[in-house]
N, C-alpha and C positions, 0 to 999 in steps of 0.2 A: 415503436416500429424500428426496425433494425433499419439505420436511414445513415445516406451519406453524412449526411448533416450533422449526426451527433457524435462528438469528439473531437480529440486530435486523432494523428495517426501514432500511437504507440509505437509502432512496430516501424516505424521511417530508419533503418539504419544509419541515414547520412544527420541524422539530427538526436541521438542520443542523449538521456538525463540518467547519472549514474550517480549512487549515495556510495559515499568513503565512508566508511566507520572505523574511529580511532579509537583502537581496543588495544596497545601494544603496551600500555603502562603498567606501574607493577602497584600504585594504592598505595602508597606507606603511609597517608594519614588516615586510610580506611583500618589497615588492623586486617588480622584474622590470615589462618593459612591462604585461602585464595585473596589472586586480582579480585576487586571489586566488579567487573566485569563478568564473571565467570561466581559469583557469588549466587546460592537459589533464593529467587523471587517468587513465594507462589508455585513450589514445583519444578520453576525451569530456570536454569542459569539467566542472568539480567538480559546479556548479549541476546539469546534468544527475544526476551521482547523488543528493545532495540531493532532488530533485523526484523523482525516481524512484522513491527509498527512500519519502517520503510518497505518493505512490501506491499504491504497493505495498498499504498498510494498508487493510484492509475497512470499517475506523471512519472513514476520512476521504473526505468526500465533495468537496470542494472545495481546489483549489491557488492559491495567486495570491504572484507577487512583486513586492516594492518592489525600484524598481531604480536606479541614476542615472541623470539626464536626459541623459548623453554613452551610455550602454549599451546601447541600444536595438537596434542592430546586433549586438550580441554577446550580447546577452539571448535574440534569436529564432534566432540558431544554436544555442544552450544547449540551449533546450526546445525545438526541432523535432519534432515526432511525439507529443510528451507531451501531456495532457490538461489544461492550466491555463487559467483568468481569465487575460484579459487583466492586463498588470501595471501596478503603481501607480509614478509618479515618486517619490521619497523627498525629504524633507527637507533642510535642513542639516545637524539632530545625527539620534545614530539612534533618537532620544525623538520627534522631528517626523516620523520617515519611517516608525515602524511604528505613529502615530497614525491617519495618512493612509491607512495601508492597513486599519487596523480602521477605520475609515468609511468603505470604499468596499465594505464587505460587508454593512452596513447593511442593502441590497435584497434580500438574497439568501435569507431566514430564516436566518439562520445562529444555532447558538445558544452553542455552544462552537468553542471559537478556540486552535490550534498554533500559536504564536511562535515562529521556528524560524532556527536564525542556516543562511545561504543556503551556509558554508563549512564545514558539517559533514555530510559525505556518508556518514555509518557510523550512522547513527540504526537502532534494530533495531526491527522488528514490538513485542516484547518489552517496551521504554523506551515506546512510543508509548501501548500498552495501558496499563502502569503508571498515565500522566498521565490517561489517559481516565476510565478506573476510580475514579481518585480523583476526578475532577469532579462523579460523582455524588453526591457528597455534601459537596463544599467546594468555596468558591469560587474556589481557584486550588490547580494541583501545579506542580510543577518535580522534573527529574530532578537527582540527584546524588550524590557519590559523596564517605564520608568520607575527611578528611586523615590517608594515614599517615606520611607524612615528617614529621620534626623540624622545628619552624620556627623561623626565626632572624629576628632584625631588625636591622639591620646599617646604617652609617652610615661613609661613607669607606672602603668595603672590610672594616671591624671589625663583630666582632658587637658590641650593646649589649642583647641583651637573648634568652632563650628566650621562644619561646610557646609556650603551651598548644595541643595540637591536641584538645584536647576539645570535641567539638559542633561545628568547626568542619567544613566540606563545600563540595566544587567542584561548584559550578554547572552545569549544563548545558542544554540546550532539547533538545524542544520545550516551553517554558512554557505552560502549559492554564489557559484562564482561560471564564469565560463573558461572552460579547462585550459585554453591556451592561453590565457591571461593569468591564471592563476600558476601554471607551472611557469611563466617567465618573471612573476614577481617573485619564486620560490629562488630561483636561479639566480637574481638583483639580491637579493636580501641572506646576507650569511650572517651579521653579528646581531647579538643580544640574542636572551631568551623571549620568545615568543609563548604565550599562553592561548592567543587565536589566533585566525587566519587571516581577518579584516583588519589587523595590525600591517602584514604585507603592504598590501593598498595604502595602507595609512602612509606608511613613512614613503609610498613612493608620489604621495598627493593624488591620490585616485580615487573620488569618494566613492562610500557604501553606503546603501538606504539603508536603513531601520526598517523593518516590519513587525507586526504586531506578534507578541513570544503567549509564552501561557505560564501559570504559575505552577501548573502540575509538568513543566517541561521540564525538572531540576537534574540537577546533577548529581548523580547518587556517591557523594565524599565520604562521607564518615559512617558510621553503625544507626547514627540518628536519623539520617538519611534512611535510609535500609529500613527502617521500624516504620518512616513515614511513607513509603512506598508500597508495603506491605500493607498498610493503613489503605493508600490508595486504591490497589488491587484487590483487596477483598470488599471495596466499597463500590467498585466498576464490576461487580459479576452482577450482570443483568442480563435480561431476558428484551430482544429486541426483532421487530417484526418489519420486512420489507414488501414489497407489493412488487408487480410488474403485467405488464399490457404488449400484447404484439399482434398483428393481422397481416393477413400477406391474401394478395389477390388469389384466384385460379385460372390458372394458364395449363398451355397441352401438359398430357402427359398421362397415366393409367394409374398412380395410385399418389398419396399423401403418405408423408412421416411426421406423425404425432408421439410424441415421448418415446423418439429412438426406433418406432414398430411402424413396419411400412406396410399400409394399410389399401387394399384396391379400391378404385373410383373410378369414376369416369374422369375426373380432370388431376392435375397435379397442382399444386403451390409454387409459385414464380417468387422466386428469393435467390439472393448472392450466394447462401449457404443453400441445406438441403432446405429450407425454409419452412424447418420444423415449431412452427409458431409456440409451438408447448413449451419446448425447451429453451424457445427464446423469452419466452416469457420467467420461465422459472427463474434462468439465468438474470437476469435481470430484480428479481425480487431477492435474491440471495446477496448480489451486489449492493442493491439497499438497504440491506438488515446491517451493514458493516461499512453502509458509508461509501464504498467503492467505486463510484462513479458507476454506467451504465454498460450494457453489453455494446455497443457504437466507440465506446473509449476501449475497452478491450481488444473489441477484433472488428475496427473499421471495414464494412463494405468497401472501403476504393483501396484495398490489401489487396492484392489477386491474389494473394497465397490463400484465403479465406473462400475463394468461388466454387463453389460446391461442398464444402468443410461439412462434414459431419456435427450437427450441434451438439453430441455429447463432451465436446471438446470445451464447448464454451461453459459449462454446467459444471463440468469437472474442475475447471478451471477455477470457478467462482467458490465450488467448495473447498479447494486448496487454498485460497486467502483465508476463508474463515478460519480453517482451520493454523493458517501460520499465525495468527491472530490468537492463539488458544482459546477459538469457540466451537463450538458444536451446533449441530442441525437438530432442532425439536425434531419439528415438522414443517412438510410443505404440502400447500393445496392446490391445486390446476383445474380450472376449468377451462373445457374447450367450447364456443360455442360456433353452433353449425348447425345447417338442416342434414347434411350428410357430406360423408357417411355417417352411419351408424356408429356410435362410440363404443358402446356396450360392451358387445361381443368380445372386443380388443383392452376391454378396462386392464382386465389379469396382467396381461403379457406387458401391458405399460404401467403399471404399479412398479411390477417386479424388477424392469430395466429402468427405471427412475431410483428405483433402492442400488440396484447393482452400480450404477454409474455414481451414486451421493454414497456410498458403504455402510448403509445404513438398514436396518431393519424398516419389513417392506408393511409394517403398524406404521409407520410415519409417515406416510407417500399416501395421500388422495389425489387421485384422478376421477373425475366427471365430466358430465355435458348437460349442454341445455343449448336450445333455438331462442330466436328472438319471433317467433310465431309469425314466421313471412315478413317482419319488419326488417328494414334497411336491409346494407350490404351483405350481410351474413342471409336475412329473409329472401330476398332472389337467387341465391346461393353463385353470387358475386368473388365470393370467397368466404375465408374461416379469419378469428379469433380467439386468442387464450387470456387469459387473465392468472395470474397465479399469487399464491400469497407464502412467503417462507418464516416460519420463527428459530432464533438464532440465540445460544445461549453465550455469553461471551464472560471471560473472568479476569 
């Protein structure tokens, strides 16, 4: 049910979580005419999945990347379609260019901040959460993952010496800091080169949590990099199916809007939105097919900007992730059930505006009904429910 209760508030402007992505490097141990950043994966430049994957995330409300000042061209073919800030020029080193782009977030309310290297496209819902989670009560995380290999140190080709892998842990982003701490350690800290962010913190005695990293979160360095990501990506095209439940009582009013098409009644549907249970429902299983958290995390009832909202807004919304996501919509299935009205008549016109709102051919879009034969809420005609089911091709 579309309930106060599920989520945060996304949309809280005085409480902002914005992802940095540091894309401004130029690769010289990667090779080849392009940045490694800007290299195709699958079709689309890396950065694309990169932003895509932080999109994806319910927790993150804002994208922006640092980019080089020769990129600019190759930056806005990357993220074409995507929902990002304008990006930040970068630096010299990469200490000056992800300085620069935590100051131009400044305006924004932004309150917590994803450092995010722009060449690591396998980042998971899962990693992101971890960082988040922990922010709530410290002021910086980082994901990472312990050392199980043997380590050597070696000199002329010889070893001279074992190490210890005790305590020791690979790094990974996205690094979660709260932004006005992290731009005053950026400002404290000018010598040496910096390779991450949780170094700041370090030399100021400011501890970072660890969080749990992923093995598929790597950094795409060299060509062998690039072969195994490729590897990765053609092994993640799968086919993935989400569910979703909504009911809304019946309160005044003279007709219902089921899948977008306002249908006459004697009573209307009592909801924050138009409290088109269909499309709450859809909405909701299209967010699950991709992991997304739920329609409550998207567009919180205690929004006013949301009171009366049109639900094709939410629908739309949830097929633009998949799609930044480079997935596609099989199909989806809706059933409404209710003693009335009558579904029927109306099946056509709501097919049609489920296709038109998803861009999809209107072969993919079932809509039905069915009663519960006078049984419960929906049987005394109390009110209505939808249940819907979405399949989602994802590569």
């Amino acid at each position: 049910m579309f309930s106060d209760s599920l989520g945060t508030m996304k949309s809280d402007t005085n409480n902002l979580t914005a992802a940095l992505v540091v894309a401004a490097g130029r690769g010289h141990r990667f090779g080849g005419e392009l940045p490694k950043q800007y290299t195709d994966l699958a079709g689309k430049p890396v950065l694309f999945h990169t932003v895509s994957a932080l999109l994806a995330h319910p927790g993150v409300d804002l994208v922006r990347c640092v980019i080089h000042p020769d990129d600019r061209e190759l930056y806005e073919a990357a993220v074409e379609g995507l929902a990002v800030l304008e990006p930040v020029l970068g630096g010299a080193e990469r200490q000056d260019s992800v300085r620069l782009g935590l100051q131009s977030l400044t305006d924004q309310s932004v309150d917590k901040v994803l450092i995010h290297d722009g060449a690591r496209p396998f980042v998971s819902l899962a990693v992101i959460d971890g960082v988040l989670e922990a922010l709530e009560d410290r002021p910086g995380a980082i994901p990472a993952l312990a050392v199980s290999d043997t380590l050597k140190r070696g000199e002329m080709s010889l070893i001279t010496q074992t190490v210890s892998r005790d305590g020791l842990y690979r790094a990974q982003t996205p690094q979660g800091f709260h932004l006005d701490k992290i731009i005053d350690a950026h400002l404290q800290v000018h010598e040496g080169e910096l390779t991450d962010d949780a170094q700041l913190f370090e030399s100021l005695g400011i501890s970072v949590i660890l969080t749990e990293g992923s093995h598929d979160n790597f950094k795409i360095t060299t060509g062998e990099d690039l072969m195994r990501a490729e590897r990765l990506i053609s092994n993640r095209s799968e086919t993935r199916t989400g569910s979703g439940f909504d009911a809304h009582r019946f309160g005044d009013g003279d007709f219902v809007t089921l899948c977008g098409i306002e249908i006459p009644h004697e009573f209307g549907l009592k909801g924050h939105s138009d409290a088109d249970v269909a499309l709450h429902a859809l909405t909701d299983a299209l967010l699950g097919a991709i992991g997304a958290g739920d329609i409550g995390q998207h567009f919180p009832p205690s929004d006013a900007k949301w009171k009366g909202a049109s639900s094709d807004r939410f629908v739309a919304h949830a097929a633009d992730l998949i799609h930044e996501r480079g997935g596609e919509i099989i199909n989806v299935d809706v059933t409404i059930i209710c003693e009335a009205p009558k579904i029927g008549p109306h099946r056509d016109p709501m097919v049609a505006r489920v296709a038109e709102i998803l861009n999809v051919d209107q072969n993919r879009v079932s809509v039905k009904a069915t009663t519960t034969e006078g049984m419960g809420f929906a049987g005394r005609k109390e009110g209505m429910a939808a249940q819907a089911i979405a399949s989602v091709r994802l590569s």
